[in-house]
N, C-alpha and C positions, 0 to 999 in steps of 0.2 A: 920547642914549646917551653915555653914560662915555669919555672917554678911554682907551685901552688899556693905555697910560705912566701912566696915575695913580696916584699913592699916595693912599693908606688908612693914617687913622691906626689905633693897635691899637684904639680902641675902637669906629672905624664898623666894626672886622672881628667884632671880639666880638659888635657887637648883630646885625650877618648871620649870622653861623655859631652864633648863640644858645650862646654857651658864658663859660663864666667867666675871667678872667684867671689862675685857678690854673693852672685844668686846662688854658687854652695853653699855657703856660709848661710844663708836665709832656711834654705833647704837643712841645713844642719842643725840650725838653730830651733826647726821644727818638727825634729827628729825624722827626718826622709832620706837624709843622707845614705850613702853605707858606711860603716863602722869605721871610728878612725882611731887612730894611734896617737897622741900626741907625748912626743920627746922630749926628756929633758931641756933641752936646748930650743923648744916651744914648736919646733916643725911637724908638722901634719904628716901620717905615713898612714897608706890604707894598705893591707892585706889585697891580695889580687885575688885569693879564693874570696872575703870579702865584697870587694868588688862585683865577681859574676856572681853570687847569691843576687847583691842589688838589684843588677841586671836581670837576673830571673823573677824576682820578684818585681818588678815593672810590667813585665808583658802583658798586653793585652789579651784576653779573649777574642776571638774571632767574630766579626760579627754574621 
């Protein structure tokens, strides 16, 4: 099992959450995102506890 503290670069995020780089950046740009890190060196890193918050907070209700 993963570290909880671990970064995620934006593309092992993109191939998990099967989405494109546009539409994060759209998504992020509208605050929907999860939380991101961005580097001196300008590179995107997300937290992987960050991450599954996201992910928990997306889930649907049961209908």
């Amino acid at each position: 099992m993963a570290p909880r503290n671990q970064t995620l670069t934006l593309l092992e995020v993109l191939a998990e959450i099967r989405l494109s780089r546009a539409a994060f950046y759209r998504m992020r740009a509208r605050g929907k995102a999860p939380q991101c890190m961005k580097l001196p060196n300008g590179q995107i890193r997300i937290r992987r506890s960050d991450l599954d918050a996201w992910f928990a907070n997306c889930e649907v209700a049961p209908c």
